[in-house]
N, C-alpha and C positions, 0 to 999 in steps of 0.2 A: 954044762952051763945052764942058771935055768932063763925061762925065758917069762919074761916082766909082767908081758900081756897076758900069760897065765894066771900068774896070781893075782892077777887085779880083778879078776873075773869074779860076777854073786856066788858063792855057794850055790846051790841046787837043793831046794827046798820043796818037799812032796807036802801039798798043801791035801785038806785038814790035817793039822798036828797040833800037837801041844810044845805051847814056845816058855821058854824058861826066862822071867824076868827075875833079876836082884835089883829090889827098891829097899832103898835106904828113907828114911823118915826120923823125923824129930820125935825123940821118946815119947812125947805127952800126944800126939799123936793115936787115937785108935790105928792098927793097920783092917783091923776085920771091918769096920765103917768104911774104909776108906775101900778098899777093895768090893764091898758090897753094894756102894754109890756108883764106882766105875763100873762095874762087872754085871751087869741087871741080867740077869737071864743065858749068862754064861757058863759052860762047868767050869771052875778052877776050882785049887788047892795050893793053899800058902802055908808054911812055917816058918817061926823067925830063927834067924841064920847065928846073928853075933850084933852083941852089944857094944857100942864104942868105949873106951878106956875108961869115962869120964861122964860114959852114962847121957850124955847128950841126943846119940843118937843111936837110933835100932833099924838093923836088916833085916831083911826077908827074903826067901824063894817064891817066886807066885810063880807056878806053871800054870797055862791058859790056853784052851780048844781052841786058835785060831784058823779061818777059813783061807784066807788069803794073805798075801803080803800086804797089799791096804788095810785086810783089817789088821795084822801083827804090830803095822807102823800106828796106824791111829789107836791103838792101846797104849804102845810107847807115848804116844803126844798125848793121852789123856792123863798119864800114870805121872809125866814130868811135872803138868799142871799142877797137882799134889803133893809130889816127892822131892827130897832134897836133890836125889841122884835118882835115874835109872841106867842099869845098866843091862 
């Protein structure tokens, strides 16, 4: 049987790492701007992933040197500010 409070538990995250975000953006959109605005003096490294059906919208992989879980999350909360999605 398994047990509940298991799985509900964080992951186990060995901080500094490189954390793997998929942001989605509206085509017209730079993503290199946009990640150069957010990212001041960070290492990352992005490529775009896949294009929506209808050309509307474009993915991305950003991997990013995060230090800690505060800063992993306030990357998320800066990236959202920008992005249609992060995931």
């Amino acid at each position: 049987m398994v047990n509940l409070n298991e799985i509900k538990q964080e992951p186990i995250i060995n901080y500094p790492t490189f954390w793997e975000y998929k942001v989605i953006l509206k085509s017209h959109i730079l993503a290199k701007e946009i990640f150069e605005e957010l990212l001041v003096q960070r290492e990352y490294k992005y490529q775009h992933s896949h294009s929506s059906k209808n050309g509307k919208y474009q993915s991305y992989l950003l991997s990013v040197f995060v230090n800690s879980k505060k800063d992993r999350l306030d990357i998320f909360e800066r990236l959202k500010a920008k992005a249609q999605f992060v995931l």
